[in-house]
N, C-alpha and C positions, 0 to 999 in steps of 0.2 A: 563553572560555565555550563557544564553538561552533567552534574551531578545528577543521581537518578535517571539515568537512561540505560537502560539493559542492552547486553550484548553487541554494543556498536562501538565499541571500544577505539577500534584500529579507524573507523570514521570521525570520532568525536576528539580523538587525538590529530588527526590530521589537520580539522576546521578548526582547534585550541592551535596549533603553529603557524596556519595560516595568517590570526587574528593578532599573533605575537607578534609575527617577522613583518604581516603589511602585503605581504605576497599575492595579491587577490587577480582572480581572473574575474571578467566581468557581469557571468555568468555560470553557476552553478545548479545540473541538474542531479538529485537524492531520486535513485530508483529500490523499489523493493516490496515486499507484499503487504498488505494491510497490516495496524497497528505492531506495528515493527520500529516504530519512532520514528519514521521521516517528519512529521509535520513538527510535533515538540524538538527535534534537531535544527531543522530548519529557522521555525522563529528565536532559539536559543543563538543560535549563528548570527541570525539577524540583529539582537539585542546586542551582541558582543562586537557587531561591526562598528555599532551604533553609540558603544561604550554607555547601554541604558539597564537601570535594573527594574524600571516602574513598570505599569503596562504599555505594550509595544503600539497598543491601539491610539494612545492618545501620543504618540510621536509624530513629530510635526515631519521628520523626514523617512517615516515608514508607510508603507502602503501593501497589503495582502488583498489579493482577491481569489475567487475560486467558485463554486457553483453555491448559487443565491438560493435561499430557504422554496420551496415549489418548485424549481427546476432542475434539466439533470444535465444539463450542458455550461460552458461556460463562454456567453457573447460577447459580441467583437466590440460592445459597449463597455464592457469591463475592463479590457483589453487597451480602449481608447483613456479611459481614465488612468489606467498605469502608467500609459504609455508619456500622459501630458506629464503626472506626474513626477516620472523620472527623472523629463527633458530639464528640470526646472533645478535650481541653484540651490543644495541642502541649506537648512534655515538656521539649523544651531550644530549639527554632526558632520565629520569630515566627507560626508556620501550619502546619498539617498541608497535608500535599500527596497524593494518590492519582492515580494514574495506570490505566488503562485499555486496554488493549492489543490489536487488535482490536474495539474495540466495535463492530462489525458482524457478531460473530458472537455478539453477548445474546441467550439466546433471551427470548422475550416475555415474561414474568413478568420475568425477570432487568431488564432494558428498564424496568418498571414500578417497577421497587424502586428503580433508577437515577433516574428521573424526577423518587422521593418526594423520594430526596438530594438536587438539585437545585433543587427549589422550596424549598429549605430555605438559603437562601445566608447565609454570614458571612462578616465579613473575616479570620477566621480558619485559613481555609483555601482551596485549590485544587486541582480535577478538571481534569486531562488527559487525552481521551479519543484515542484515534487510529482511521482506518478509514480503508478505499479509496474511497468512496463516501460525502460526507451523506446519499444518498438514503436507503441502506441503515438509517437509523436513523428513528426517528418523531419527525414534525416539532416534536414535543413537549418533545423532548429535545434538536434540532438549537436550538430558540427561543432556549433558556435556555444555551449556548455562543458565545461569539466564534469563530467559524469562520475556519480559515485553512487556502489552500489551499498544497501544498506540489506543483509539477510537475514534469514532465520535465527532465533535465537534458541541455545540446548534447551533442554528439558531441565537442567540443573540451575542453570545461570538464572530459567525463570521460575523454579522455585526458591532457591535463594531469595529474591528478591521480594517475593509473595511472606515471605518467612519475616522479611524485615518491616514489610508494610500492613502484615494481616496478623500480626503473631499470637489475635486473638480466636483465629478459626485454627481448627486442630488439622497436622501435618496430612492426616489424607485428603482432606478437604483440597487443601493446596497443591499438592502432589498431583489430585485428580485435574484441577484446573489448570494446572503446569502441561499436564499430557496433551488435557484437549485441546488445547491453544493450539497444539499444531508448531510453536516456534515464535508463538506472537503475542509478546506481554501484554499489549494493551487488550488485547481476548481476552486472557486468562484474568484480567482487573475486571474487564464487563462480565465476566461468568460470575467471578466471586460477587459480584452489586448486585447483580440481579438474577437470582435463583428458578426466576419462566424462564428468563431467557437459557438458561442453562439447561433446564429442564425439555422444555423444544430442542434444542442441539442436541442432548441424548440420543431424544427420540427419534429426530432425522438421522442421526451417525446409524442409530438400530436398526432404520425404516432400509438405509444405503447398502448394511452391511448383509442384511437379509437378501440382498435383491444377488449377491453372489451364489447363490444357491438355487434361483429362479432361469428359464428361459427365456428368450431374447424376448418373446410376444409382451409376457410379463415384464420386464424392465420395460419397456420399450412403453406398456400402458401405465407403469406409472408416472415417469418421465413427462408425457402428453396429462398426466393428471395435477402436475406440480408447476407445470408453463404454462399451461392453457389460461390460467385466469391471468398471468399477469398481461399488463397491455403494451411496455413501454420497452423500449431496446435494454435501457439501465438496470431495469427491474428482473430483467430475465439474464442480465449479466450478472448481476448480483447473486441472483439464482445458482446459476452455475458455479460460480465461485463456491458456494454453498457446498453442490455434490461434490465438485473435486477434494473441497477439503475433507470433505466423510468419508469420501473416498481412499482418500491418500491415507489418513488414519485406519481404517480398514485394511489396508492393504498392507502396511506398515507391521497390525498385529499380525495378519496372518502370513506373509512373506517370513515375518523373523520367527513362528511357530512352525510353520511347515512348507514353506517353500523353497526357501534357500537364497542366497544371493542374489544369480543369474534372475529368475522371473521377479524380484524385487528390483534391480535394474531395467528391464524390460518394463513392469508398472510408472517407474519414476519417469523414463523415458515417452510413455505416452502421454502421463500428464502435462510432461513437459511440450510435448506437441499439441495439445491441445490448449495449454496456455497460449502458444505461441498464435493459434487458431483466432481466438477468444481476442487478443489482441492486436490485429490485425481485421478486427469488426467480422469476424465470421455468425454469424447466425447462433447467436448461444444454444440453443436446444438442439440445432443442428449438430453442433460439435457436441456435446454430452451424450447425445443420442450415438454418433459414430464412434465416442471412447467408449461407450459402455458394451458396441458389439466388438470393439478388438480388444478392448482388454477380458473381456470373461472369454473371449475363442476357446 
């Protein structure tokens, strides 16, 4: 059911006894940070409610939506489609199933229509929703979900895994792409595919890691050099995301060469506010701008 999924072991054993026993709540929300397997978890769930092994697209009782190709939200139109479709009597499977993809990027009416779904529970069916953050969603909507968090994964578990699916690139290769993943397999498979895209993340982790040596003026104009073109809220969240990870890797080496526990606690801790920042729609460059002057203080 969940073969090939790294590191979610104690999640993907959970939603396998769920599927055996029939035990279902009616909604479940998968949090965790990017390419960590919430979505390939999610639709493998989805397929096992549905006792389906073909593609889940052409099932007459599944439905996913999430943010449509040009856009970066998810509308209350999409939302209306799930919503008709759920209300409605499975065709050939014991439940309708809909899945959610991004739901931290509904915008608020969307969000509200979601909710109505929601308080409307049967055993007829099941909502999947996925996001990087519960925060991000209103507490309204987190209530009425069984929440499951899905985390990082070691540096071992994803080279292992890289070992079984690449066994033609040689171990530092892998090794290297394990590290800079950060804890997120599906990274560490886009690093190995594509070698600009890897090539750029070098260079920003170098460009990030440089900038601990610089004064606030300096971080502070690069920062305004690397957000200024973007135009859209998504794009500079994206952004961010970006520095924290280079960050976090930066900090990572040099915490465990020469700082010690304590101010690597302290580093984790601010990132960790500043996620928390970041998802609650704070100003992205705002908040990257205010980690970058307390964590170098």
């Amino acid at each position: 059911m969940f073969d090939g999924i790294v590191g979610q072991e104690r999640t993907c054993s959970f939603l396998a006894k769920l599927c055996a026993e029939q035990s279902l709540n009616h909604a479940y929300l998968l949090v965790g940070p990017a390419h960590v397997g919430k979505a390939t978890i999610a639709r493998r769930f989805a397929a096992a409610l549905l006792t389906h092994t073909g593609a889940l697209t052409a099932h007459p009782d599944y439905c996913e939506i999430g943010v449509a190709e040009g856009d970066t939200t998810i509308a209350i139109e999409s939302v209306r489609v799930l919503s008709a479709f759920i209300a409605q009597k499975p065709f050939v499977a014991k439940r309708k199933v809909a899945y959610v993809h991004h739901a931290e990027a509904l915008q608020p009416l969307a969000a509200d229509a979601l909710l109505k779904t929601l308080e409307e529970p049967t055993g007829e069916r099941v909502i999947v929703l996925t996001a990087l953050h519960q925060e991000v969603l209103p507490a309204t909507i987190r209530s009425r979900c069984h929440v499951i968090e899905c985390g990082l994964v070691s540096d071992d578990a994803i080279t292992a895994f890289l070992s079984a699916m690449y066994p033609e690139i040689d171990e530092a290769t892998r090794l290297s792409a394990a590290v800079a993943a950060l804890g997120r397999p599906g990274l560490a498979v886009r690093l190995l595919q594509d070698k600009e895209q890897w090539t750029k993340r070098i260079d920003f982790e170098q460009a990030v890691t440089a900038l601990l040596q610089e004064r606030t003026g300096a971080r502070m104009r690069w920062l305004q050099k690397i957000f200024t073109p973007l135009r859209d809220t998504e794009a500079k969240r994206a952004q961010a995301e970006a520095v924290m990870g280079a960050l976090e890797r930066a900090l990572h080496t040099l915490c465990r060469v020469e700082a010690g526990e304590r101010i690597a606690r302290y580093a984790q801790k601010q990132l960790a506010d500043t996620r928390h920042a970041l998802a609650h729609n704070v100003s992205p460059q705002l908040v990257i701008e205010n980690l970058f002057i307390t964590i170098y203080h």
